[in-house]
C-alpha positions as CSV (number, residue, x, y, z in Angstrom):
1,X,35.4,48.2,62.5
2,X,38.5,48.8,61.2
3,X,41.7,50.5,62.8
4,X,43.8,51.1,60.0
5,X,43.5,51.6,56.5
6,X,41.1,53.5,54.1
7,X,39.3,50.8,52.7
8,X,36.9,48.2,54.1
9,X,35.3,45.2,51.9
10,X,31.5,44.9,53.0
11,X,30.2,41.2,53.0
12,X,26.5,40.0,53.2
13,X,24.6,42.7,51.0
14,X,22.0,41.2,48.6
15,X,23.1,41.4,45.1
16,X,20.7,44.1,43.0
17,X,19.7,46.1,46.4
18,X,21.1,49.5,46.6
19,X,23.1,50.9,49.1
20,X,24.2,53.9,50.9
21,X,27.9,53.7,52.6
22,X,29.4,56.3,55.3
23,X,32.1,56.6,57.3
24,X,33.3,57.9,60.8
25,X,36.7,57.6,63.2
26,X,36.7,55.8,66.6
27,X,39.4,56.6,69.3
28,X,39.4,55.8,72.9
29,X,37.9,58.5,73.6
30,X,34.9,58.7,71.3
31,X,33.1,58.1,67.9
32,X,33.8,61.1,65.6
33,X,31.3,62.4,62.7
34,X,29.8,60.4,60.0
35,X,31.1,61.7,56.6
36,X,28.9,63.0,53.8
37,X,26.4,59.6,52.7
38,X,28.4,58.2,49.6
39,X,26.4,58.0,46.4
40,X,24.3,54.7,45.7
41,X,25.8,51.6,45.6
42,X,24.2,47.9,43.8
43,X,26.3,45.0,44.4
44,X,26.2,42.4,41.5
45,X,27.5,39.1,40.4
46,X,27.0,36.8,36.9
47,X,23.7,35.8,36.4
48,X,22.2,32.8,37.3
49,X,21.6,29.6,35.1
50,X,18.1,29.6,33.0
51,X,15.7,27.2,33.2
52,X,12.9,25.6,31.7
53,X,14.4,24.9,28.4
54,X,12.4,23.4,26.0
55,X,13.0,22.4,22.7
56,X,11.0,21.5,19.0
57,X,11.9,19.5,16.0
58,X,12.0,22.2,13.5
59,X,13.3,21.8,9.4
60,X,16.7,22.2,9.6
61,X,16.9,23.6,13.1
62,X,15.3,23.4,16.3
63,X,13.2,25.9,18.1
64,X,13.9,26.7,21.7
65,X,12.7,28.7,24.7
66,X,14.0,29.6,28.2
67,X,12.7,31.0,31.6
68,X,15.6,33.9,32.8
69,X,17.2,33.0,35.9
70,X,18.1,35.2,38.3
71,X,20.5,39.1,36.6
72,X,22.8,38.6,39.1
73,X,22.0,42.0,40.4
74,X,22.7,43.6,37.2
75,X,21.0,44.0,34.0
76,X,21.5,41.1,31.1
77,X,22.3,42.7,28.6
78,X,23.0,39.5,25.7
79,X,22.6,35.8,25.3
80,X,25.0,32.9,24.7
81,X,23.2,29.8,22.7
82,X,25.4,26.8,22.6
83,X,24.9,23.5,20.2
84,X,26.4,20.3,21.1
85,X,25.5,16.9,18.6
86,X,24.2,14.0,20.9
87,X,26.8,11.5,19.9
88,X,29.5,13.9,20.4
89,X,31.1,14.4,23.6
90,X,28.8,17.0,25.2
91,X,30.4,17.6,29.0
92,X,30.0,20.9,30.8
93,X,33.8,21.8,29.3
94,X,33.7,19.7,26.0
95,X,35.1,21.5,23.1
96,X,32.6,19.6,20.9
97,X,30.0,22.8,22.0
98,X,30.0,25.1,19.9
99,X,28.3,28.8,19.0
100,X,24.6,28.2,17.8
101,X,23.4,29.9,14.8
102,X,20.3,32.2,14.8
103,X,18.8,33.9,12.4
104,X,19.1,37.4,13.9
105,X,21.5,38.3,16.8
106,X,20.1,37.7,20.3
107,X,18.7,40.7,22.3
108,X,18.4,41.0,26.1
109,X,14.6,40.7,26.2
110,X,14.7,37.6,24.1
111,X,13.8,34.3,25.8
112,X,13.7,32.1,22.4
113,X,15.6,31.3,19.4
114,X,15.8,29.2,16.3
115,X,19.3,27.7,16.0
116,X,19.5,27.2,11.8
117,X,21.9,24.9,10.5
118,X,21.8,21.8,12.0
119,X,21.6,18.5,10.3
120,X,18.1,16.5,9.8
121,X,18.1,13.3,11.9
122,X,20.6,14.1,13.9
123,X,20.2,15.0,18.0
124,X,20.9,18.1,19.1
125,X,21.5,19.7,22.9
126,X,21.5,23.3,23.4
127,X,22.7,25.5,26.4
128,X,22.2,29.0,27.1
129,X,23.8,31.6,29.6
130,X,23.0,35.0,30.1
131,X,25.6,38.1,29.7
132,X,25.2,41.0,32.3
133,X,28.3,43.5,33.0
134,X,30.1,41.3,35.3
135,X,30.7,38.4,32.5
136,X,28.6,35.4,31.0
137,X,26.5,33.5,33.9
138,X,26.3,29.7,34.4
139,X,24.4,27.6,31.7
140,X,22.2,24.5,31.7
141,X,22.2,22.3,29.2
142,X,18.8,20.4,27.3
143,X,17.7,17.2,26.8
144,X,18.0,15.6,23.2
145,X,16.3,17.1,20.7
146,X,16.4,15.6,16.9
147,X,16.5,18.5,14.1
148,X,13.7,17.5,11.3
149,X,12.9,18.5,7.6
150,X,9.8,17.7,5.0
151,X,9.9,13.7,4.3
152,X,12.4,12.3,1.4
153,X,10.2,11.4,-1.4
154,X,8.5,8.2,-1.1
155,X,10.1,4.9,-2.3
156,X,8.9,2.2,-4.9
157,X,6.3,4.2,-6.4
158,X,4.6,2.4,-8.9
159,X,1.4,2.3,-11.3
160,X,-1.6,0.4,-12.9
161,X,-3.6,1.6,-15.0
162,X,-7.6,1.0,-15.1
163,X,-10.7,2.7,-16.5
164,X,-10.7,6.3,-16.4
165,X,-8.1,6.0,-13.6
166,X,-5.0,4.7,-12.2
167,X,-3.7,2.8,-8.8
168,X,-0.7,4.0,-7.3
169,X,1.7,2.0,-4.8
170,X,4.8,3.3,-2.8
171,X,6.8,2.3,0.2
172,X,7.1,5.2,3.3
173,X,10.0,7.5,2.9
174,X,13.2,6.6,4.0
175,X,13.4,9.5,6.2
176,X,10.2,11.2,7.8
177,X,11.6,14.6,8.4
178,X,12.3,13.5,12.3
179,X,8.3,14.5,12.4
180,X,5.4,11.7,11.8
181,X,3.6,11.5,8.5
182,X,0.9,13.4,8.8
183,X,-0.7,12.8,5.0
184,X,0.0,12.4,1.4
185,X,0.2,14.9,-1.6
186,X,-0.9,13.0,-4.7
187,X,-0.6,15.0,-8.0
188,X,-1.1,14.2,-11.7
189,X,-0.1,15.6,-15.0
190,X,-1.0,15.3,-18.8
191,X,1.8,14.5,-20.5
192,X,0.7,16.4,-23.4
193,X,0.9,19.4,-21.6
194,X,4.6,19.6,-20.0
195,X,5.4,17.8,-17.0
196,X,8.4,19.6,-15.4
197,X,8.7,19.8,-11.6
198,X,7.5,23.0,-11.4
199,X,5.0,23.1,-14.2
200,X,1.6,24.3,-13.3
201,X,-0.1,21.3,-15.9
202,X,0.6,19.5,-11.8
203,X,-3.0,19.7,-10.2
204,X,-3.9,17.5,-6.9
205,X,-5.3,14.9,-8.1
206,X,-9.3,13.2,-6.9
207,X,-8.8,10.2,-5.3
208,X,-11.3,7.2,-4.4
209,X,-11.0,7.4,-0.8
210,X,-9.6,9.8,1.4
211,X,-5.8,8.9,2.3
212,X,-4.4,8.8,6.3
213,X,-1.2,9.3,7.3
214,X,-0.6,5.4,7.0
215,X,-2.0,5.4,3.1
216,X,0.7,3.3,1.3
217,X,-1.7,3.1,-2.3
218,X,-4.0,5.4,-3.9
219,X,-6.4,4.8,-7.1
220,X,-6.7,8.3,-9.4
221,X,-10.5,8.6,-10.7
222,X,-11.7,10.8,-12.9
223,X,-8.7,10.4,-15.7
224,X,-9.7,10.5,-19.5
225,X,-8.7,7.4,-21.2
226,X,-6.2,7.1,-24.0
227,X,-4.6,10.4,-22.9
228,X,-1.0,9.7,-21.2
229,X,-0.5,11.0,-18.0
230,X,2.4,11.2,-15.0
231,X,1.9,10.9,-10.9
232,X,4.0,11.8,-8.3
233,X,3.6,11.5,-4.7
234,X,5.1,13.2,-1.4
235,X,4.8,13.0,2.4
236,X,3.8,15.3,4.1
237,X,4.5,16.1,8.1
238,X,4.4,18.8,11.1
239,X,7.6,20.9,8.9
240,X,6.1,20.7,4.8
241,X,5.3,18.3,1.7
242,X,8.5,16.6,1.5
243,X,10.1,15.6,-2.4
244,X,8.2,13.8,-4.8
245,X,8.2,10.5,-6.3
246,X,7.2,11.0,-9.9
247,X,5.5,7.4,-11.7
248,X,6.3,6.4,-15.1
249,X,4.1,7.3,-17.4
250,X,0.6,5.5,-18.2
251,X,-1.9,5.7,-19.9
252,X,-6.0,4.7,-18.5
253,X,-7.7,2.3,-21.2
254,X,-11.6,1.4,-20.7
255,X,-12.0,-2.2,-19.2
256,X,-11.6,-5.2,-21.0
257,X,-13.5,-8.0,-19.9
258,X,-13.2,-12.3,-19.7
259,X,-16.8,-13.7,-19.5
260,X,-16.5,-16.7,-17.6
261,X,-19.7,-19.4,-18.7
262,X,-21.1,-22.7,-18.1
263,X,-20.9,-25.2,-14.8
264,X,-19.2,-25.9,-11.9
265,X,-15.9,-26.0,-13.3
266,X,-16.0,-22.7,-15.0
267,X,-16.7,-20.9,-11.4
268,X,-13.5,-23.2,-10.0
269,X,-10.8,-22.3,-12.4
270,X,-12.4,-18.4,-13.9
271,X,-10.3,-16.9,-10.9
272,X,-7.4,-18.4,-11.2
273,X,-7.3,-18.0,-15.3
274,X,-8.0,-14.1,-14.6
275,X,-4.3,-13.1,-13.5
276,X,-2.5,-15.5,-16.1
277,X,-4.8,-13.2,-18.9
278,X,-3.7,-9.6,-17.5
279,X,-2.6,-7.4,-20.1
280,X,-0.1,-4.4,-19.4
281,X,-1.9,-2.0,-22.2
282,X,-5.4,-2.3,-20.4
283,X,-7.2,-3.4,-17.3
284,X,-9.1,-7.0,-17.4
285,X,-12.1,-8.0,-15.6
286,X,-13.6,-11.6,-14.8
287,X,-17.3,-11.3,-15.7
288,X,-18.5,-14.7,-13.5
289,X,-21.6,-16.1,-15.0
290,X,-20.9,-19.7,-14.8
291,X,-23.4,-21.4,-12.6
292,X,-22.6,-25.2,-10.4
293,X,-25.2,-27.8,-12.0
294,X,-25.9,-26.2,-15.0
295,X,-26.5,-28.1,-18.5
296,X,-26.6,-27.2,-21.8
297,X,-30.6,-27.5,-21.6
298,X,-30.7,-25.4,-18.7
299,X,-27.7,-22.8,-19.9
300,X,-30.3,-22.3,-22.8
301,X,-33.6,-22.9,-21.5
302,X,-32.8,-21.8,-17.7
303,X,-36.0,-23.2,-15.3
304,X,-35.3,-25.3,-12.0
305,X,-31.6,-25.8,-12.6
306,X,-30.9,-22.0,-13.0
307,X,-33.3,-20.7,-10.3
308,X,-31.3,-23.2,-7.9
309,X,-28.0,-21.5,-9.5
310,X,-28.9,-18.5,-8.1
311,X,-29.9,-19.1,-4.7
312,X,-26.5,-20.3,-4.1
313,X,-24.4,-17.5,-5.3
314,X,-22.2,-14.8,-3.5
315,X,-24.7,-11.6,-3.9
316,X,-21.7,-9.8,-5.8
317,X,-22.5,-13.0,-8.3
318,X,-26.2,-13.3,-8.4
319,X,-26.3,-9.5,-9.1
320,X,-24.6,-10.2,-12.6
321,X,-27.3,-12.7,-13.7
322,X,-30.7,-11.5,-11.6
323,X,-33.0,-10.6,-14.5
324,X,-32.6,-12.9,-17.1
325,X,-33.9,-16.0,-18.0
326,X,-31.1,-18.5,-18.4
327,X,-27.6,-18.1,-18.4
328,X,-27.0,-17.6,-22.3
329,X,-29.4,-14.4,-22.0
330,X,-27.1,-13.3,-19.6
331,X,-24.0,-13.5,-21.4
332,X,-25.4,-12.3,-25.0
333,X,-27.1,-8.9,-22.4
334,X,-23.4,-8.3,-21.3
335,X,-21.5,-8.5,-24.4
336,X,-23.8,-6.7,-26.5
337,X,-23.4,-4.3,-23.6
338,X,-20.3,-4.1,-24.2
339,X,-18.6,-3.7,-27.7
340,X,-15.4,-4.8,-28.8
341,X,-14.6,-5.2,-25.1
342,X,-15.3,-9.0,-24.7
343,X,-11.7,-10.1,-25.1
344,X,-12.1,-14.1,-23.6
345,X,-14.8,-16.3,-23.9
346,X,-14.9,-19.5,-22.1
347,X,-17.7,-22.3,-21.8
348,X,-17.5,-25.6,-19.5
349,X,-20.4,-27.1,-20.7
350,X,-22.1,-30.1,-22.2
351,X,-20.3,-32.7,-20.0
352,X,-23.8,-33.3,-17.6
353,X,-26.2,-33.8,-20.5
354,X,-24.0,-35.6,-23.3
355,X,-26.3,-38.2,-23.6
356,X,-29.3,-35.7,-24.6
357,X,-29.5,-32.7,-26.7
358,X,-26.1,-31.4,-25.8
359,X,-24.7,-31.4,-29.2
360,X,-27.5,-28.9,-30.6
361,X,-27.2,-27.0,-27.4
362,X,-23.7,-26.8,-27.4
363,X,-23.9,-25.2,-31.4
364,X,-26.5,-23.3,-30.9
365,X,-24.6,-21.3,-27.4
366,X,-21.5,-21.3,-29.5
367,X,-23.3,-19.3,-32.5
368,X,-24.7,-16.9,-30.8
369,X,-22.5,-16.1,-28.7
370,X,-19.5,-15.6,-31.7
371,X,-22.5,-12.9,-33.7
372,X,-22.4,-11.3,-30.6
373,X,-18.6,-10.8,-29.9
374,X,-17.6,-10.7,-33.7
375,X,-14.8,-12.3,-34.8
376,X,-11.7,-10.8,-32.9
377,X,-13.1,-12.3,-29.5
378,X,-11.5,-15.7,-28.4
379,X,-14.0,-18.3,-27.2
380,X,-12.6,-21.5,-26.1
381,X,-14.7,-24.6,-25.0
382,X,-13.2,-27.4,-22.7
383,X,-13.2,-30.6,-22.9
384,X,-13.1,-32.7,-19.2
385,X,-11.1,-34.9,-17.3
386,X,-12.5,-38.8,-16.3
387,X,-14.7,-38.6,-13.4
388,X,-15.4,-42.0,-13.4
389,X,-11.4,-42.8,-12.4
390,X,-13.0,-42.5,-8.7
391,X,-14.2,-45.8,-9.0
392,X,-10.8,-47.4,-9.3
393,X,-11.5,-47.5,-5.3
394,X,-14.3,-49.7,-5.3
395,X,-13.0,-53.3,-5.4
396,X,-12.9,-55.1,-8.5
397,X,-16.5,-53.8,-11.1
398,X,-15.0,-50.3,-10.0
399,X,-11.8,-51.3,-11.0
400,X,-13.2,-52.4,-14.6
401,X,-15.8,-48.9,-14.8
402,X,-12.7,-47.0,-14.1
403,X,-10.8,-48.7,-17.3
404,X,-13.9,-48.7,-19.5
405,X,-14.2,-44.7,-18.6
406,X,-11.6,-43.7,-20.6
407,X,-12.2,-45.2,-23.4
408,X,-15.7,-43.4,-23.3
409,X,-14.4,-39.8,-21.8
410,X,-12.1,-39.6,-25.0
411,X,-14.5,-40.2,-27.4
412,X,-17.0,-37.6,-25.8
413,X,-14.1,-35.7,-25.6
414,X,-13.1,-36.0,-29.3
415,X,-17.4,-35.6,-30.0
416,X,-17.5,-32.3,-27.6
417,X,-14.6,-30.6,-29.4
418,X,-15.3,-31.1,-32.7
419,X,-18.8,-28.9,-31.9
420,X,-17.2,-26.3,-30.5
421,X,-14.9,-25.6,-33.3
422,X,-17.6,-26.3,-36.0
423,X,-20.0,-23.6,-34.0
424,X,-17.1,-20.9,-34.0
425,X,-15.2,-21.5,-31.0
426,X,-11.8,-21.3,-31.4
427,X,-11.2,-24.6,-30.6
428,X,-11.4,-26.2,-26.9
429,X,-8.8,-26.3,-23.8
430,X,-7.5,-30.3,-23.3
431,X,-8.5,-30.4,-19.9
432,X,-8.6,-34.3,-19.9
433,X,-5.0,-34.3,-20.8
434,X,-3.7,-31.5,-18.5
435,X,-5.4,-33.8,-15.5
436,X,-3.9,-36.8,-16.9
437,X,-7.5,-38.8,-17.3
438,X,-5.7,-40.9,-20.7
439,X,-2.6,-42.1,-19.0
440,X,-2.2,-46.0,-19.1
441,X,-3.1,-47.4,-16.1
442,X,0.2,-49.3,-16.2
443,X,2.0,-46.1,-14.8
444,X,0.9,-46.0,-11.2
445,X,2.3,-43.8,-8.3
446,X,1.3,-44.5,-4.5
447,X,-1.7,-42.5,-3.2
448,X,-3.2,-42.4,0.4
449,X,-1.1,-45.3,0.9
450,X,-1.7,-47.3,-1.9
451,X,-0.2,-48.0,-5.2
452,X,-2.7,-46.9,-7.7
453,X,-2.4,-45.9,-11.6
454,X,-1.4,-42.0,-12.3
455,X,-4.9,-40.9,-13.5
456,X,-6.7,-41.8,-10.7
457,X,-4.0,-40.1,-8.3
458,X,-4.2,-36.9,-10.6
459,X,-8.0,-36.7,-10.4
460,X,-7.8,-37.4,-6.7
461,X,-5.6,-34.6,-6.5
462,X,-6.9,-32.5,-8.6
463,X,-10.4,-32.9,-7.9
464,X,-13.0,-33.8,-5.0
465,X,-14.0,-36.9,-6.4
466,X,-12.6,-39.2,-4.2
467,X,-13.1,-37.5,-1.1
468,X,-14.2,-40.3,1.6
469,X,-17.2,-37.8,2.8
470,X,-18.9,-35.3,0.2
471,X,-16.7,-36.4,-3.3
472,X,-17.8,-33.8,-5.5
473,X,-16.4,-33.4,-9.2
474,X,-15.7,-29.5,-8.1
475,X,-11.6,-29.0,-8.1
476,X,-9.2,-28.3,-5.5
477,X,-6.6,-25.5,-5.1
478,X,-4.2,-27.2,-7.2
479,X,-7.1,-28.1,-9.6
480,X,-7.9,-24.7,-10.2
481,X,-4.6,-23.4,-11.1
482,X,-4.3,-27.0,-13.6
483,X,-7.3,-26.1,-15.3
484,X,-6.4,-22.3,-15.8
485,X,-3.3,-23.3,-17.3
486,X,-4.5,-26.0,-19.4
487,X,-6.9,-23.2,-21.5
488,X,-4.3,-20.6,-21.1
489,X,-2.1,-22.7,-23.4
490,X,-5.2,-22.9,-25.6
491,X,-5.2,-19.3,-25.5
492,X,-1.8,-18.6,-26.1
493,X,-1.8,-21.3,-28.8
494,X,-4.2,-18.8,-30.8
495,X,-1.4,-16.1,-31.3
């Protein structure tokens, strides 16, 4: 009630309900008439704060959604869409927010957006507050949201070439997009036919295995050799294929091959030799037919010895040499097999049998196997290191064996090399000098704490001779890599 006046402010209605308003006089006396009913009246404020806001990494931008909060009793009729960088200051009044942009203008239905513009890798938070007649409503303000792209291009891509194919390496991309790595695009291209970035000659390349989002390599099959070719590589994530890393250019080349024969010795150091013979102008493969125990009888004539052989051998091995008769029909199956591919030939053989028909054997091998490589293949014998130094530990007779050995081990040595060059070889690999067998015994050096000559410490360390337990002429790690240097400089010595 009111006494004066002709205006009265009405408190308590609910905001969007519509209302009818009259009015009538009160005296002492009496209530007068109601006036006319007044025309409809909605009371209405500034709408209320969304909620749910979600956000996605999207490239470049971030996509984002909203649930409407409450009109305010009065239709919305627009949106405001706020952007705020996380390491900025990003308070309710902060000046560092700032208009988001959309790709289209907002309309009052929407309840989504893309804000465009934003900056991969960095952390965004968006507001939003809905516009009715009254003014702009409160806003609520996201949690952090990183904007993403495609990857960068890979890093460190590099490239080997092998037969009819290529391997490919890289390192991940310095930047993923803000989105994981979901798989690789691997590509290749002809040189011959025009390589740009956006040539078409580009065609997804067949691959050995299937590649995973982890995939750091990748070996390209199906490549013709002796035609050049180019690879590039991109990430790929949630958002696109990111940039490429494009690989020098290479060019496949049929296999080469080292043919690894004779004992024990050959099987030690083959594997360690292979890597110090890698060519960059084609792939090289260890052919491993070299056989613990064998003699130049048995390489020839195979029987007992070579059936033993092969019981003992990695199945990978045995599956080289299964079929054949001796170890020399093995080798002259391969290289006939194979061309003008047999680059390295090399034989450990002759030191178990000197006293027999290893002369004539040793020829023999060494001829045949030079008619079936022809001339351009090297073959290189080795000669061996004192075995008998091992003795030295033995009191006082072992002592004298041990200085009587290496008289005899150079002269066999001297005997064994002079076949393998007469035969065709291309000359043998001084093993007994690379393993020090021919130093004087009046240069000593302490061993397994005692003071002992040179060559009886560097065929205890380079071999398993004087092992207390199982001594075995068969060579240690650091024997291996001695002997696979020793005929590598016979190999390089050959030009």
């Amino acid at each position: 009630n009111q006494q004066d006046g002709n205006s009265a402010t009405i408190t308590n209605l609910d905001n969007g309900t519509a209302y009818w308003f009259r009015v009538r006089q009160v005296n002492a006396i009496d209530a007068g008439a109601w006036t006319d009913t007044s025309a409809t009246v909605t009371p209405s404020t500034v709408p209320g704060a969304p909620t749910g806001l979600l956000a996605a990494t999207a490239d470049h931008s971030l996509s984002v959604s909203w649930t409407k909060g409450l009109d305010g009793g009065s239709p919305i009729t627009s949106w405001t869409v706020q952007v705020c960088a996380a390491d900025r200051n990003c308070a309710a009044d902060s000046s560092d927010w700032i208009a988001a942009q959309t790709p289209a203008p907002l309309t009052r239905n929407d309840n989504s957006a893309t804000l465009v513009g934003l900056t991969p890798g960095i952390g965004y938070r968006f507001r939003v507050a809905a516009v009715n007649a009254n003014g702009t409503g409160a806003s609520t303000a996201s949690n952090v949201t990183v904007a993403g792209s495609a990857p960068d291009a890979p890093t460190s891509l590099t490239d080997s070439i092998a037969d009819a194919s290529a391997h490919l390496q890289w390192a991940l991309p310095t930047f993923d997009g803000a989105a994981p790595i979901t798989g690789w695009a691997v590509q290749v291209c002809p040189v011959d036919s025009g390589c740009s970035a956006s040539s078409a000659s580009w065609v997804n390349a067949t691959t050995s295995v299937a590649l995973t989002a982890s995939s750091t390599d990748a070996t390209i099959t199906g490549l013709t050799n002796a035609h050049g070719y180019l690879a590039r590589v991109a990430a790929i994530n949630q958002l696109g294929t990111g940039s490429f890393a494009t690989s020098a250019a290479f060019t496949p080349q049929a296999t080469h091959f080292y043919v690894a024969l004779g004992d024990g010795l050959s099987s030690d150091s083959a594997p360690a030799l292979l890597p110090m013979l890698a060519h960059t102008d084609h792939p090289l493969a260890l052919v491993q037919l070299s056989c613990s125990g064998e003699t130049s009888d048995s390489f020839i004539a195979g029987g007992a010895r070579w059936q033993n052989c092969l019981q003992s051998l990695s199945p990978d091995h045995r599956t080289q040499m299964e079929g054949y008769s001796n170890q020399l029909s093995a080798a002259l199956a391969f290289i006939n097999a194979h061309p003008g591919l047999v680059d390295y030939v090399t034989i450990s053989i002759g030191g178990l049998d000197t006293a027999g028909n290893s002369g004539t054997n040793v020829t023999s091998i060494v001829q045949q196997l030079r008619a079936a490589t022809g001339p351009n293949s090297k073959i290189v014998g080795q000669n061996f290191m004192d075995p008998f130094l091992a003795q030295w530990f033995n009191g006082s007779s072992g002592i004298s064996s041990a200085q009587s050995s290496q008289t005899n081990i150079r002269n066999i040595n001297t005997w064994l090399d002079g076949k393998f060059t007469a035969a065709g070889a291309n000359g043998s690999a001084d093993v007994g000098n690379a393993f020090s067998s021919f130093t004087p015994f009046t240069n000593v050096a302490p061993y397994s704490g005692q003071i002992v000559p040179v060559a009886v410490v560097a065929l205890c360390t380079y071999t398993h001779n004087c092992d207390s337990t199982s001594p075995s002429p068969r060579l240690t790690d650091a024997g291996k890599t001695q002997m696979a240097n020793a005929i590598k400089t016979k190999l390089d010595s050959l030009g």
